[in-house]
CHARMM internal coordinates of N, CA and C (Angstrom, degrees):
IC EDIT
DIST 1 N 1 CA 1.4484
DIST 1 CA 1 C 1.5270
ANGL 1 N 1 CA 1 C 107.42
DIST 1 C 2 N 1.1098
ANGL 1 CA 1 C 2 N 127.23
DIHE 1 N 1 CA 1 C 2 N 138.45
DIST 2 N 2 CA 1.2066
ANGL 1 C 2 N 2 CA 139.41
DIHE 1 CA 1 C 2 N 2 CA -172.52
DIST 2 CA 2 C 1.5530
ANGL 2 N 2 CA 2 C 102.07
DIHE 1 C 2 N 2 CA 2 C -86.21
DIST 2 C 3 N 1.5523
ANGL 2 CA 2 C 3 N 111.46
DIHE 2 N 2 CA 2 C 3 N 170.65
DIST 3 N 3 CA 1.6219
ANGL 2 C 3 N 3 CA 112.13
DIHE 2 CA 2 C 3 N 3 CA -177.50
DIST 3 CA 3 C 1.2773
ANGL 3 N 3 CA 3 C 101.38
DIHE 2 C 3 N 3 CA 3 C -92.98
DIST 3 C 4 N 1.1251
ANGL 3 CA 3 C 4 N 144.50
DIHE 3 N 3 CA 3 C 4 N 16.18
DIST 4 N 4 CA 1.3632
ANGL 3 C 4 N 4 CA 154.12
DIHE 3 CA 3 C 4 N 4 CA -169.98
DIST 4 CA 4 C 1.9027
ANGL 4 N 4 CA 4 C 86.57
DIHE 3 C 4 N 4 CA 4 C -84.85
DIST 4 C 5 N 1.5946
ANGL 4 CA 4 C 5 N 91.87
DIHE 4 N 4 CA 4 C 5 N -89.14
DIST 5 N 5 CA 1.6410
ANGL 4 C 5 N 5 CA 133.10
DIHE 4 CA 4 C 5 N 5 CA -175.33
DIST 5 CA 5 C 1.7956
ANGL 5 N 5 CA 5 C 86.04
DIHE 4 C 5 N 5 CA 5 C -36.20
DIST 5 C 6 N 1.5998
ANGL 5 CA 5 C 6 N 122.52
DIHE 5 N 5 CA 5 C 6 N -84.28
DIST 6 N 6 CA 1.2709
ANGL 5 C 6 N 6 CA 124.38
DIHE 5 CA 5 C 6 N 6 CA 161.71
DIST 6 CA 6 C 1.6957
ANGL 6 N 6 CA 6 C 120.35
DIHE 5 C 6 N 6 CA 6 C 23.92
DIST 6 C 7 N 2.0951
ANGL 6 CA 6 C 7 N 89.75
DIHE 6 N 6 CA 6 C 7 N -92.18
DIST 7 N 7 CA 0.9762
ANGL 6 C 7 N 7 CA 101.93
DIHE 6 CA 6 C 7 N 7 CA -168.25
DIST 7 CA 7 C 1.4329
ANGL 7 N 7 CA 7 C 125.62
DIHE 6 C 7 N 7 CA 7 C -87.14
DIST 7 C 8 N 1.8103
ANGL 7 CA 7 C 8 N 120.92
DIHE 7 N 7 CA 7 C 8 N 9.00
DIST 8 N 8 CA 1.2017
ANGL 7 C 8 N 8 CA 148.53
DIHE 7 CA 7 C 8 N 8 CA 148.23
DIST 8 CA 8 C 1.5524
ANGL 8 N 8 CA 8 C 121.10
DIHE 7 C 8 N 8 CA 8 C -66.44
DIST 8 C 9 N 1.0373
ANGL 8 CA 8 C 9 N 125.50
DIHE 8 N 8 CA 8 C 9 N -11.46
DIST 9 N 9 CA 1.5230
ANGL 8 C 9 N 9 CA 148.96
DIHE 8 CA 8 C 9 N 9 CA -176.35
DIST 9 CA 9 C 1.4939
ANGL 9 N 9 CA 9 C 92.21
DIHE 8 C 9 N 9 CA 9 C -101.73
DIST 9 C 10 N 0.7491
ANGL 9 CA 9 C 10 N 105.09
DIHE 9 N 9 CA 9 C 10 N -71.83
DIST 10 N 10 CA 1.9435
ANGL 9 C 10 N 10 CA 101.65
DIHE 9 CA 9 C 10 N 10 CA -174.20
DIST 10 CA 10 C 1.0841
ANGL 10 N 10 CA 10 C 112.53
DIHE 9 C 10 N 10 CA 10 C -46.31
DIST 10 C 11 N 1.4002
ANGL 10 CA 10 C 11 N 96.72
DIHE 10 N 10 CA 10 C 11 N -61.32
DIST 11 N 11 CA 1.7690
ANGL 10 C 11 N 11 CA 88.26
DIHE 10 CA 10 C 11 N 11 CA -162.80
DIST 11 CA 11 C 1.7297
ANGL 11 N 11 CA 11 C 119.27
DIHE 10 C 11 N 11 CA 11 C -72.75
DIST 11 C 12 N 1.6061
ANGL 11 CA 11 C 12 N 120.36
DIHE 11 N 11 CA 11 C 12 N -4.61
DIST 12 N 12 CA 1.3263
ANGL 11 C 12 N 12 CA 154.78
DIHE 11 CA 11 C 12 N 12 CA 154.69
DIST 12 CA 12 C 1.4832
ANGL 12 N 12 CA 12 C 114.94
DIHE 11 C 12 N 12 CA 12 C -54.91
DIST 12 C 13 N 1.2826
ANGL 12 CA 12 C 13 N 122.20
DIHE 12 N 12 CA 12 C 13 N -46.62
DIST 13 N 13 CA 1.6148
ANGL 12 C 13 N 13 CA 139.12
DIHE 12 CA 12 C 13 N 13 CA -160.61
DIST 13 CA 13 C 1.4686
ANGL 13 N 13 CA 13 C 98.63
DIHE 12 C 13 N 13 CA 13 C -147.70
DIST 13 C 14 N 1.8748
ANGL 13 CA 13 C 14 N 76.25
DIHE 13 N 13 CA 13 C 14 N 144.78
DIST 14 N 14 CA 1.8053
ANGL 13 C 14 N 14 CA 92.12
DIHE 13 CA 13 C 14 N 14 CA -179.29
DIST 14 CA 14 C 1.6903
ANGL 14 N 14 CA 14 C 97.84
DIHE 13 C 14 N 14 CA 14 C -89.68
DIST 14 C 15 N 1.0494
ANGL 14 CA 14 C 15 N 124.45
DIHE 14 N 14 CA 14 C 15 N 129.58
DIST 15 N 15 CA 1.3920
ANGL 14 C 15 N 15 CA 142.54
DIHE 14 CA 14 C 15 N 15 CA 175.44
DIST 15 CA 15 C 1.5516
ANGL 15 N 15 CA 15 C 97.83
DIHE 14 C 15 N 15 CA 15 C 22.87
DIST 15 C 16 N 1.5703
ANGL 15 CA 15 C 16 N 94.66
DIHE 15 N 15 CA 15 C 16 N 100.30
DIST 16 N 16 CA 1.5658
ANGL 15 C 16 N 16 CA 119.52
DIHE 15 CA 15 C 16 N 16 CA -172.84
DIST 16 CA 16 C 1.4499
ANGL 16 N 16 CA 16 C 107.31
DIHE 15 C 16 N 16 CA 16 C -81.97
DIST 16 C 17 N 1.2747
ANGL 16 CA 16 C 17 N 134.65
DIHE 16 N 16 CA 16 C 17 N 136.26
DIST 17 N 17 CA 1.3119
ANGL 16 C 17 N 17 CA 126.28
DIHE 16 CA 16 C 17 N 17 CA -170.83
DIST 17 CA 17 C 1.6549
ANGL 17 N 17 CA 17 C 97.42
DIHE 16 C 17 N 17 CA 17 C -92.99
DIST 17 C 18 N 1.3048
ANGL 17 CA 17 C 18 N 104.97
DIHE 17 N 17 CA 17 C 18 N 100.75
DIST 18 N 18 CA 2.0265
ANGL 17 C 18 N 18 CA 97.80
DIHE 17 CA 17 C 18 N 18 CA -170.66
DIST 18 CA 18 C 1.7556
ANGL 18 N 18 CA 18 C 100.29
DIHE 17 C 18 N 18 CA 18 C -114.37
DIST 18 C 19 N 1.4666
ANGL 18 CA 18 C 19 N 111.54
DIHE 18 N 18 CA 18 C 19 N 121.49
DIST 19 N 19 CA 1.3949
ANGL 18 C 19 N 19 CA 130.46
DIHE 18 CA 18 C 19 N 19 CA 176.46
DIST 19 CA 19 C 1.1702
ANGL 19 N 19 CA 19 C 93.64
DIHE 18 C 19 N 19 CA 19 C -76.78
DIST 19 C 20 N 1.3013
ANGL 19 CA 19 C 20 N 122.27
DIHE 19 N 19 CA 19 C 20 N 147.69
DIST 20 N 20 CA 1.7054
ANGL 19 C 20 N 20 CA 125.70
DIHE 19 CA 19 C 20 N 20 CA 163.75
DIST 20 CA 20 C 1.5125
ANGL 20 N 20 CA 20 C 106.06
DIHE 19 C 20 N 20 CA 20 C -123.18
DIST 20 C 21 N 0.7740
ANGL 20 CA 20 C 21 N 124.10
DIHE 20 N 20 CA 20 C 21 N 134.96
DIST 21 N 21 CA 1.2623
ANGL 20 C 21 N 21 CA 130.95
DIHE 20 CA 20 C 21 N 21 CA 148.96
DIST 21 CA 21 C 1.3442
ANGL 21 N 21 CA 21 C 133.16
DIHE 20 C 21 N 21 CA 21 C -129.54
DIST 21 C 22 N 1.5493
ANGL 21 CA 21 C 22 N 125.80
DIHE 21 N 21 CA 21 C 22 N 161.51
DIST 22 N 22 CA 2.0911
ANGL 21 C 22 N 22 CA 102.23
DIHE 21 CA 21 C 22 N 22 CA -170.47
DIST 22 CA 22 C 1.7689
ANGL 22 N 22 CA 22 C 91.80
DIHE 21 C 22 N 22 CA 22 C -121.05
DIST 22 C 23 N 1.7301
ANGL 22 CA 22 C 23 N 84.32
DIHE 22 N 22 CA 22 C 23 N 101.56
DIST 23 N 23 CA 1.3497
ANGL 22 C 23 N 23 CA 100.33
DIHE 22 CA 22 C 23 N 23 CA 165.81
DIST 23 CA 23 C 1.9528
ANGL 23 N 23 CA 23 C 92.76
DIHE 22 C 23 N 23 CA 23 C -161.14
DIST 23 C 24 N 1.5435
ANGL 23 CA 23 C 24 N 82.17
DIHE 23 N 23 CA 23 C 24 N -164.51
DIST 24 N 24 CA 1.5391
ANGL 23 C 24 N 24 CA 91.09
DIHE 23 CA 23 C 24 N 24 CA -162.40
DIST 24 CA 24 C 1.6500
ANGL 24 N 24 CA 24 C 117.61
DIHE 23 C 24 N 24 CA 24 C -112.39
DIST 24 C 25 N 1.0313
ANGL 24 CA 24 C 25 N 131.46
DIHE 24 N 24 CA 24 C 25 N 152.34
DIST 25 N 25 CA 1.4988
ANGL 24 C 25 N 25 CA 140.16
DIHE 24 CA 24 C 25 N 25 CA -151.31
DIST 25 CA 25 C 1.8767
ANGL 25 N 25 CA 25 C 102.04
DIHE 24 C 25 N 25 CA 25 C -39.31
DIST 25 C 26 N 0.9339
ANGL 25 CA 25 C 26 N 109.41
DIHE 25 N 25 CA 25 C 26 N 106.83
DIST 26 N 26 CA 2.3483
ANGL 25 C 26 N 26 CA 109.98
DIHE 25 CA 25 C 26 N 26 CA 162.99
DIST 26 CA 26 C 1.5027
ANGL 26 N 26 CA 26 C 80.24
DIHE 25 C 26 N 26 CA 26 C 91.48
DIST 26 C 27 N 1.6634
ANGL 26 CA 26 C 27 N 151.62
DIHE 26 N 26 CA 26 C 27 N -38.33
DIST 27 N 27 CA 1.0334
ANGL 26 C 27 N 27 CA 139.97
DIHE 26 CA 26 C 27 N 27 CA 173.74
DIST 27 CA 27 C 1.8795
ANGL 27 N 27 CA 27 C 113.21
DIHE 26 C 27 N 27 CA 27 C -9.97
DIST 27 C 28 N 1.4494
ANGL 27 CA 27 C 28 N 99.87
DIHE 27 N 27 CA 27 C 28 N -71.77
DIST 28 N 28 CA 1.7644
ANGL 27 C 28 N 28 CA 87.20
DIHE 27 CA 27 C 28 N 28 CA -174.75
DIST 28 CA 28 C 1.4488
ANGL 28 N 28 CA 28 C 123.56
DIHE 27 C 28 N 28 CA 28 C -57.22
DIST 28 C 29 N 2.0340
ANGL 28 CA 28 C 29 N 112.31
DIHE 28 N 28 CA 28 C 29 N -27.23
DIST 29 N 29 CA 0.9193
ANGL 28 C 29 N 29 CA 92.01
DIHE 28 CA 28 C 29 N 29 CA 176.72
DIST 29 CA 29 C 1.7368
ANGL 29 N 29 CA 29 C 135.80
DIHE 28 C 29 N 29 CA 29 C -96.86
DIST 29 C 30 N 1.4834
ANGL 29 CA 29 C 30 N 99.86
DIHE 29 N 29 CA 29 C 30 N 5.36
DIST 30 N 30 CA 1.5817
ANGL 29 C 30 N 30 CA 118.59
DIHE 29 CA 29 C 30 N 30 CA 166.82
DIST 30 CA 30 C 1.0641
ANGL 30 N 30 CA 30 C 119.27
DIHE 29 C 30 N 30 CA 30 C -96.58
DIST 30 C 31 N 1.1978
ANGL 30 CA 30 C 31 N 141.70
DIHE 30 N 30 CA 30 C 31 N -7.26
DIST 31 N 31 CA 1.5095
ANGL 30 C 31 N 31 CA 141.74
DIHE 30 CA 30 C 31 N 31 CA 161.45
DIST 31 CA 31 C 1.4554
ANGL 31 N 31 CA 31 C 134.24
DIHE 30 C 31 N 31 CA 31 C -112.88
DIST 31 C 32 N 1.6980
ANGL 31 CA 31 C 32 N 110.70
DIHE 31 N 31 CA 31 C 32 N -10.65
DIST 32 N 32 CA 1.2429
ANGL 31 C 32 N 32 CA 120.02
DIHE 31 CA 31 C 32 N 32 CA -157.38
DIST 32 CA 32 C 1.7881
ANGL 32 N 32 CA 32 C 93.64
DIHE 31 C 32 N 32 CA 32 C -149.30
DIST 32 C 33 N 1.4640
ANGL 32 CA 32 C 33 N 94.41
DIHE 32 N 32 CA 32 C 33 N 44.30
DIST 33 N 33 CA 1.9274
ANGL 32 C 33 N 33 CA 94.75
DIHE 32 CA 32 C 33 N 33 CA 178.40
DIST 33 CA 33 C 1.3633
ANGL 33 N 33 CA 33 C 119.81
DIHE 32 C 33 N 33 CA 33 C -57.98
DIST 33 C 34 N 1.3863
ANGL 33 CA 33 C 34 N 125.54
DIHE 33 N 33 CA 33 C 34 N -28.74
DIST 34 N 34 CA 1.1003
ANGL 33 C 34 N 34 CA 124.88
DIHE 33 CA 33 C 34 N 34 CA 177.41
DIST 34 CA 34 C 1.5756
ANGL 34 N 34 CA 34 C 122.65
DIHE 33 C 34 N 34 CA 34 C -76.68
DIST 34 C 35 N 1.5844
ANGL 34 CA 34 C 35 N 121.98
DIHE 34 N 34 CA 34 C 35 N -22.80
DIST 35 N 35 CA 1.3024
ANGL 34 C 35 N 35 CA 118.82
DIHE 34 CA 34 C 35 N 35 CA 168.49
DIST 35 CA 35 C 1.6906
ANGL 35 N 35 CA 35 C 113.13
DIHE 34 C 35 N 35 CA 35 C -88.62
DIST 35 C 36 N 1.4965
ANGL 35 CA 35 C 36 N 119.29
DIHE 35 N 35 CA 35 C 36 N -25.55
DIST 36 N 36 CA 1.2864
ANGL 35 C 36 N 36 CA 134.42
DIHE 35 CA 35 C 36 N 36 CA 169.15
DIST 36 CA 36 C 1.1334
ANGL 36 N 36 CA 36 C 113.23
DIHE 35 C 36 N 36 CA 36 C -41.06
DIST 36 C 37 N 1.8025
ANGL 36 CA 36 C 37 N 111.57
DIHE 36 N 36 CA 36 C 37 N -58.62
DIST 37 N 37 CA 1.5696
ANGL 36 C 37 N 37 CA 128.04
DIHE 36 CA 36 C 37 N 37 CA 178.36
DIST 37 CA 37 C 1.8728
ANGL 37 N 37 CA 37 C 103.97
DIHE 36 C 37 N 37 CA 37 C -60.98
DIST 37 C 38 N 1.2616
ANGL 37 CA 37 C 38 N 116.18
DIHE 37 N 37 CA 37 C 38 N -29.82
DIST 38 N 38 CA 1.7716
ANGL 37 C 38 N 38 CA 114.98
DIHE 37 CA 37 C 38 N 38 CA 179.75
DIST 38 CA 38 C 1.4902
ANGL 38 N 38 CA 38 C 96.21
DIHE 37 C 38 N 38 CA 38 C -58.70
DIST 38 C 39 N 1.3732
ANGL 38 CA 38 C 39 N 119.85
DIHE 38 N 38 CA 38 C 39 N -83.67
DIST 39 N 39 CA 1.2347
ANGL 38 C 39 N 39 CA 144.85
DIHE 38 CA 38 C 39 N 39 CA 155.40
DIST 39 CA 39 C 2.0166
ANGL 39 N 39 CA 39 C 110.46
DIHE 38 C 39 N 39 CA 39 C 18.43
DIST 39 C 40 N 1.2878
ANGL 39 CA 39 C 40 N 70.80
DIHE 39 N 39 CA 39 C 40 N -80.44
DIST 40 N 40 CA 1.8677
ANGL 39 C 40 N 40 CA 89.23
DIHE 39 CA 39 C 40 N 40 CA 172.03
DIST 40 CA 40 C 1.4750
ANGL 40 N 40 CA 40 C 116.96
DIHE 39 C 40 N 40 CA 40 C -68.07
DIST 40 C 41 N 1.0689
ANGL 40 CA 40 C 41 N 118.55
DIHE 40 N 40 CA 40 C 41 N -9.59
DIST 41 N 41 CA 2.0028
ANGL 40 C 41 N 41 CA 135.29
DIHE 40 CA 40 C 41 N 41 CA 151.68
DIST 41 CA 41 C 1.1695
ANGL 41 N 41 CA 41 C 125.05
DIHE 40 C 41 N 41 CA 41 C -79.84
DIST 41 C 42 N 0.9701
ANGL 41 CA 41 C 42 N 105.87
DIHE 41 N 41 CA 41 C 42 N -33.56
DIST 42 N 42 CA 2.1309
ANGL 41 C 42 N 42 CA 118.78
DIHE 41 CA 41 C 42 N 42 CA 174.96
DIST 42 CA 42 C 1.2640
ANGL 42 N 42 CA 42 C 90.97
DIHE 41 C 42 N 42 CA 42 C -73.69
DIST 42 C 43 N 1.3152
ANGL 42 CA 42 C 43 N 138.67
DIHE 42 N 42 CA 42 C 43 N -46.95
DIST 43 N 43 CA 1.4983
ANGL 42 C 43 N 43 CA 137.16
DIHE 42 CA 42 C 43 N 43 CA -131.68
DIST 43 CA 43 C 1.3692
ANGL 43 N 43 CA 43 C 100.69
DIHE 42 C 43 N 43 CA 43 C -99.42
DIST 43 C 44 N 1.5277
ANGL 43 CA 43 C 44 N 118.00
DIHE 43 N 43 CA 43 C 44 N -31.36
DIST 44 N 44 CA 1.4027
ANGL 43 C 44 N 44 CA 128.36
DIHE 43 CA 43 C 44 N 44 CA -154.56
DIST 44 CA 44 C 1.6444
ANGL 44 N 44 CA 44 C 87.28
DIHE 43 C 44 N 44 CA 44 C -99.02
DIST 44 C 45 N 1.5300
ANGL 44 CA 44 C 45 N 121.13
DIHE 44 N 44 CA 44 C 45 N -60.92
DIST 45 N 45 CA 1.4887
ANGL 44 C 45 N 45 CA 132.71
DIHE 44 CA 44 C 45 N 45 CA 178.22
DIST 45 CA 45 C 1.5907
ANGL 45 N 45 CA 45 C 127.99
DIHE 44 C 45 N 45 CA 45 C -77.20
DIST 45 C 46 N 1.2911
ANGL 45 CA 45 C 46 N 96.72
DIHE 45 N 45 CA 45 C 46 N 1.02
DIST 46 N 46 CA 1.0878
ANGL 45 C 46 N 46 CA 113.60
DIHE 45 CA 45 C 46 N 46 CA -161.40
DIST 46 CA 46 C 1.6093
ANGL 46 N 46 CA 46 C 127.58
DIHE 45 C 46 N 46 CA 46 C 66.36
DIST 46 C 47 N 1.4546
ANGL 46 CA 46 C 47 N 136.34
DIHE 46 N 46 CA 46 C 47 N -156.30
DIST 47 N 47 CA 1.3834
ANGL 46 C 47 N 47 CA 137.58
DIHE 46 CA 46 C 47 N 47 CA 178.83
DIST 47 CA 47 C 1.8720
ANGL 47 N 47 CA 47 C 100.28
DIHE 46 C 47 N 47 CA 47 C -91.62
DIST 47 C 48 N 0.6635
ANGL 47 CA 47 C 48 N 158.56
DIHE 47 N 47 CA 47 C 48 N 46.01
DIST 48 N 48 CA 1.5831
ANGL 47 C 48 N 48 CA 142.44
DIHE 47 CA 47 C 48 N 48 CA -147.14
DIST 48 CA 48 C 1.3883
ANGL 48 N 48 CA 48 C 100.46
DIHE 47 C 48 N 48 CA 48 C -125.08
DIST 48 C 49 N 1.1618
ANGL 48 CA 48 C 49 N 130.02
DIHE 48 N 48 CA 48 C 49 N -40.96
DIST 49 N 49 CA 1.4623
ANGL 48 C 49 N 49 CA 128.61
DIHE 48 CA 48 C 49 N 49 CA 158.73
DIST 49 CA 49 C 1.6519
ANGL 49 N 49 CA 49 C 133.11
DIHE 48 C 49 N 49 CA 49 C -75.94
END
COOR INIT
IC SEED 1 N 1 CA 1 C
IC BUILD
């Protein structure tokens, strides 16, 4: 995500829960389904496990 998008998220949402990772746009979720699907468990359950 760029600091554009970033800092459009913030000021949009109260403390946005933003994953980063350095790859490229749907990348994690077309190549890397199995950490994507973690991802979407942290987010939903939060980090606690």
């Amino acid at each position: 995500m760029g600091k554009k998008y970033e800092k459009r998220y913030c000021t949009y949402f109260k403390n946005p829960d933003i994953r980063r990772h350095n790859m490229q746009h749907e990348e994690l979720f077309c190549c890397h389904s199995a950490e994507w699907v973690e991802e979407v468990r942290k987010a939903v359950e939060g980090d606690k496990q």
